[in-house]
Structures are given as C-alpha cells and as structure tokens.
N, C-alpha and C positions, 0 to 999 in steps of 0.2 A: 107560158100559155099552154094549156091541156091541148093534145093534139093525137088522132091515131097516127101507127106509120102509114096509112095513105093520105092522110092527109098531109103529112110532113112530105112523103114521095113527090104529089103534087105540087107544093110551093116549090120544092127545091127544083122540080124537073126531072127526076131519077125515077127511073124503074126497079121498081120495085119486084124483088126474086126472091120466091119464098115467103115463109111466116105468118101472119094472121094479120089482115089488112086491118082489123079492127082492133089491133092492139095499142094499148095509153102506151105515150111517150112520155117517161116521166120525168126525162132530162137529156144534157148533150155532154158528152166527154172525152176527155182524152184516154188511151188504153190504158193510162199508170194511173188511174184513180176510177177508174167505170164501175159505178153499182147494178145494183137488180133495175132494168126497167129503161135506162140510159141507152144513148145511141151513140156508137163509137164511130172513128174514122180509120180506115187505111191505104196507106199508101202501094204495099206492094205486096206478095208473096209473102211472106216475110212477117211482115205483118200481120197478114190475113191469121199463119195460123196462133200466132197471141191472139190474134181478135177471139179467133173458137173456141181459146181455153180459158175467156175473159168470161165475166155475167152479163156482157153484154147484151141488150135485146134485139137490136139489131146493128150494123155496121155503113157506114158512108164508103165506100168501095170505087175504084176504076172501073170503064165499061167493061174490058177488057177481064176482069177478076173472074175463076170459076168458083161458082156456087157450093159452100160446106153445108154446114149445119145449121148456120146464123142468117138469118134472113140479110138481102142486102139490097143498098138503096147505090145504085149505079149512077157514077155521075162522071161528067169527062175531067174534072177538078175536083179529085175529094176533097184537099183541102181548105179549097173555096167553096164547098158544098158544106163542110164543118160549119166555118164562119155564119154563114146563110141559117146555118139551123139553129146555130149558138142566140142569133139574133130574134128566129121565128120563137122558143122554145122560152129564151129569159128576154123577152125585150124594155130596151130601156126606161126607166123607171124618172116618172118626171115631176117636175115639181108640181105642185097645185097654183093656178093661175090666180095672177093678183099681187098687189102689193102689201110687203109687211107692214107694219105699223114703224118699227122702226127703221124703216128706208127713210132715205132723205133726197129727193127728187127735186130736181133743179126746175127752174125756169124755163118756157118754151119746148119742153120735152113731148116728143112726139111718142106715143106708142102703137104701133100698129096706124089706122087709117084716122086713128082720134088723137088726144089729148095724153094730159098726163094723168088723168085721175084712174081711181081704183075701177070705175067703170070701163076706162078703155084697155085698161090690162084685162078685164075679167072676157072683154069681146074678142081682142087679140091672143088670147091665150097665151098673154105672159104673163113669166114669174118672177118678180123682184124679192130677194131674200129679206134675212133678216141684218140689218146694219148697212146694206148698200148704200153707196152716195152714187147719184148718178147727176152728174155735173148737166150746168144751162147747155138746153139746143140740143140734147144729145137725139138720137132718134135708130130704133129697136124694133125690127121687123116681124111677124105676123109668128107666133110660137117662139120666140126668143127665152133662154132659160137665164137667169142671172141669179147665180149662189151667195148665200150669205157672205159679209165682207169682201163685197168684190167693189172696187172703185173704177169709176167712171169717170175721164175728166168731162170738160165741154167739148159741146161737138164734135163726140165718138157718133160712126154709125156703124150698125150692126143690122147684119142682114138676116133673112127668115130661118126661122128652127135652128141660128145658131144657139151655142152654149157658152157659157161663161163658169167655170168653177171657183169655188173659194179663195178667195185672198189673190187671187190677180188683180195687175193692175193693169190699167185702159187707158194712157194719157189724150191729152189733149188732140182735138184733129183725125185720130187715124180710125181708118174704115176697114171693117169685116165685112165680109161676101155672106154670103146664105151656106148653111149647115156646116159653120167652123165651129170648132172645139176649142178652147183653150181652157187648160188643169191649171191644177191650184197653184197659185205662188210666181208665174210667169208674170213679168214683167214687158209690155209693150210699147213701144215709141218713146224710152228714155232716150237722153241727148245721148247722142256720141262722143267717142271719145279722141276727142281735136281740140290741140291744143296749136298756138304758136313762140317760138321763143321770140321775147325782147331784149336779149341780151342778159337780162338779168333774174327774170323768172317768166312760169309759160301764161300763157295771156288764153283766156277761153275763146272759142270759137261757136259764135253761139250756133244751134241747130234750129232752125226754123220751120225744116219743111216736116213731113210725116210716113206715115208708115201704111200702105192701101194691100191687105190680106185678101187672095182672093175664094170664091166656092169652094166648101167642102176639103178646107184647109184643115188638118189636124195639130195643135202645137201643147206639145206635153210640158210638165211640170219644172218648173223654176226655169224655163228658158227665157233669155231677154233678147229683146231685137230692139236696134235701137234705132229712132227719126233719123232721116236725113239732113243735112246741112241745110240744103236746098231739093227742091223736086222732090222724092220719095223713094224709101225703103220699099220694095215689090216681094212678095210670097203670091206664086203664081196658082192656080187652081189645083185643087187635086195633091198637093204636096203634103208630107205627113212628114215631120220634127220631132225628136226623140227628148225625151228628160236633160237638163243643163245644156243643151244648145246658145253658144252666142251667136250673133247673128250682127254685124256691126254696120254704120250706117252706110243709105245709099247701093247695098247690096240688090244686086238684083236676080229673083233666085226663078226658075221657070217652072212648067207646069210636070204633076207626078213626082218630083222628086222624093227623094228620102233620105234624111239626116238622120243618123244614130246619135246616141248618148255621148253629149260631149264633144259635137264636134265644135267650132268655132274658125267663123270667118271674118278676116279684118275687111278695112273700109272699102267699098265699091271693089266687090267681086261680082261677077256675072258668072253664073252659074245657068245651062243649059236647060232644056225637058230631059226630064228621066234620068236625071243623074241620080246616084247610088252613094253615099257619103258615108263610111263603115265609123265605127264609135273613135272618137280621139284625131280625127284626123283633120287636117286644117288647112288654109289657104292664104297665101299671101296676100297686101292689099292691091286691086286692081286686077287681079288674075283672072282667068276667061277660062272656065270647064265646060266642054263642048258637049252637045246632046248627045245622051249614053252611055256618058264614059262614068268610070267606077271609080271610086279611091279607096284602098284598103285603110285597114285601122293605123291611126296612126303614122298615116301618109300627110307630109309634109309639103304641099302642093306651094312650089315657088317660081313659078310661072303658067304659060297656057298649056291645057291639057288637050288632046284635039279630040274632037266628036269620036265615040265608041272605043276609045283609049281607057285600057286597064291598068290604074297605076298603083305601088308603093313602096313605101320605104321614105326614109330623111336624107337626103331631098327624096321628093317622089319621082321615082322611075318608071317605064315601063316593066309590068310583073313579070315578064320575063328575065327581065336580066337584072331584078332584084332576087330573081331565086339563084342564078346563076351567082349573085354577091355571098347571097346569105348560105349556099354552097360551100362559096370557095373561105368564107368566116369560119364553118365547119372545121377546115383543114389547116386554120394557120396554128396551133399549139405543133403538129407534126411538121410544119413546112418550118417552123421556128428551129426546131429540133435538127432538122436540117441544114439548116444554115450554118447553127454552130457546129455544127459537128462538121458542116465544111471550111469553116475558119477555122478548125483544130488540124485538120490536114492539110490546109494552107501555110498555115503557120509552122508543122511538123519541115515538109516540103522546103519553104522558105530558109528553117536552121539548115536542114541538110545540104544544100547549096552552099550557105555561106561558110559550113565546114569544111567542103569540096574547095573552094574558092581557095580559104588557109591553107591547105593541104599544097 
C-alpha cells in the first residue's frame, strides 16, 4: 500500500529523524536485499552503519540510535516495528468473497449470521475456493478465507477472519477460534495413535472426542494434531507451530507458545504458557512443561520440566550441565589416550615387580 515515511512514522509510532516526510515508501526490507526507495531495519551500531552504505531510503532504528545520513524512524522494538510495516506496506492479500462453482457445501451450513448460499457468503465476506467440500452443520465466521481443496468434515467451526490454506484437512467436530492460520497440507483431528494388545494382535482404540484451537492460533504446513480419545486435544491462544509438527492426542498445549519445525509430542502432554519448543525436540507421553520453560533442539523431554527451566540434551537436562556433558565429550579422545597409556605403565610397573619377586 503507497505510503510517505510520515505516514509509515505515524502507524508505526516512531519518530521520525531526518529525510523528507513526504517521501513514497516503495517497499520494506531486509539490509541483504534493500533497493532504491525500501525501508530497512536495525538493530544496533553495527548495523546502522550497513544501513548508510545500503540504498536504503530510510531505516527502522532503536530510540537510542544517533542520527547519520539516512533518515530514521525510531522505535523501542525495531524488529517488531519491521514486522508492523512489512504488514502496513504488502498487506495480505485476500481472496474474493463467495462461493466457487465448484465447492460442494453440506447441509445445515451456517455462514456468517445467514445460510449456506452464495448470498450469505457474499454478506459475510467469505471465501470458499475452488473444489472445497465443506461437510453438514459446519459453521464459518464473519471473513473466514477457505483455499481451494481444503476439506471440511461436519461440524467443523471456524471462527472470524480465520484462514484456511490449500489442501488441509478439517475432520469431523473440531473448533477454530477467530484469526487462526492453518497452511497447506496440515492435517487436524485425525485419531490417534492407540492401540491395545489382545494377545495376538493390537485392537484399535477408537478416538472419539476432538480437537478446540484457540484465537489467533498460527499452525504451519503439513503439521498433524490429532483428536482426543475422549474430551479434547487443546492449542491455547496466541500459540504459533512451526512446519511438520506432531501434536498427539489429548495434549494439552497453553497460551503464546512456540513449536519449531518438527517438534513432536506423544499422547497427553501438558505443556505450560510460553513455552519455547526449539526444532526436533520432543516429549514423552504424559509429561508436564511448566510455564517458560525452553527445550533446546533436539531435547528429549522424559519427564516434568518445572516452570522457567532451560533444558537439553537426550534425556533433556538442565542447560547447564548439558554443556558441562558436552564439555567434558570434547575431552574423552585425550582422556582415552590417557588411560591407555596408564595401563601401559601399569602393566610396565606390574612386570617389574613380578621380576623383583623371581629375583
């Protein structure tokens, strides 16, 4: 969207120093790709002066930053002032409301404050792709986006100005909050995976309950979370899940968290607010991660973690005395080298006795 920098200044909240208030913003960037006319970010010194040898037109800056050559828009979070103008500058781009011809819309489907027809999408400002099934009873809140080949079972709800990308799926029963995300290919409220043995082979466990996503949930590409047995899988508000996340049933995960790429948690884990989950890292079934606490990548979480606890390593440890481990791993080729070579004076020591001895 066309913008001077005072009027960018203005939305974002920054003061503006320096430059020509009435200069076009012709885009927002990073310093490793800024053209003529773009508005950069920096974080420190350091940055700043890349910023003045960039083309940048002006820069997103610290209160704190002294003034060069480049005009700068001062903010107390440049980083979260980037974001902010990323969003002012390209904002998202939506589908046009209404249903395709080739959607296939169930029974009893509520849209918005009406019905199922092409009139009550066009009032609610939704958008049903092309090839959508949206299963009986489902019901789709007031701006709801739903991408071509996205499936629906029955009695999904979806709440206001969420999104729906390509090729996800939507089972049966389970409920989205207002402005979630879900990328293409993520899979939502499959059964779990519960089995029981008979002695002779495993017997299914059926899953009956569902899966309730709360507000301004973000859940990225090919991630699968699956129903509950009974009662319900939980994703608390405010939490954002990274690409191939599992998410297994009856978990119950709290509000702000963040899952990296790949993490995977077995059945009924409780996971805290604000927990921090680094790419690869996992959790046993039943285990309790207490609010704040962090797991490095590739932390192997096999029991409870306590609130604001920094753990990793397999098993996950406290990070401190996993660097202390991964330390003392440094040192075992030399401590090895050691050894033997004290078994070779052991051994030398040992002959010479038993020749004193004959003697």
């Amino acid at each position: 969207m066309p913008m001077t920098l005072r009027e960018l200044a203005q939305a974002l909240g920054a003061e503006l120093v320096g430059g020509d208030p009435a200069a076009q913003v012709l885009g927002v960037s990073g310093l490793d790709n800024v053209s003529p006319g773009c508005v950069a970010y920096v974080e420190n010194e350091r940055r700043h002066a890349e910023g003045e040898e960039s083309q940048a037109l002006a820069l997103i800056a610290p209160l704190n930053l002294t003034p060069g050559r480049k005009p700068l828009l001062r903010v107390a979070n440049p980083r979260l002032g980037f974001a902010r103008a990323l969003s002012l500058v390209f904002p998202p781009r939506r589908m046009p409301p209404g249903i395709h011809p080739t959607a296939v819309v169930g029974r009893n489907v509520r849209l918005g404050e009406g019905g199922s027809t092409e009139a009550d999408a066009l009032a609610a400002e939704i958008s049903i792709g092309a090839y959508c099934v949206v299963g009986d009873g489902c019901v789709a809140g007031r701006g709801v986006q739903i991408h071509p080949l996205v499936s629906l079972g029955s009695e999904v709800r979806i709440g206001a100005d969420s999104e729906i990308h390509s090729n996800a799926t939507i089972y049966a029963g389970v409920s989205l909050g207002a402005r979630v995300i879900v990328h293409g290919g993520s899979a939502i409220g499959s059964d779990g995976f519960g089995y029981v043995a008979d002695g002779s082979t495993h017997v299914r466990i059926p899953h009956v309950g569902t899966v309730v996503i709360g507000d301004d949930v973000e859940i990225g590409a090919g991630v699968t979370i699956d129903r509950a047995t009974t009662g319900a899988t939980v994703i608390g508000e405010g939490t954002k899940i990274d690409n191939l996340v599992h998410i297994a049933h009856n978990c119950k995960i709290g509000r702000n968290c963040l899952l990296a790429g790949q993490v995977g948690l077995s059945g009924s884990v409780t996971i805290g607010d604000n927990v921090v989950m680094a790419g690869q890292a996992g959790a046993r079934d039943h285990a309790v991660v207490g609010d704040r606490a962090q797991a490095g990548a590739r932390a192997a979480i096999i029991g409870d973690v306590p609130a604001g606890a920094i753990v990793w390593g397999d098993p996950a440890r406290p990070h401190w005395e996993q660097l202390r481990i991964d330390a003392s791993v440094s040192k075992l080729p030399q401590l090895l080298r050691t050894v033997r070579e004290l078994e070779r004076r052991v051994k030398e020591l040992e002959a010479k006795l038993q020749q004193r001895e004959g003697d």
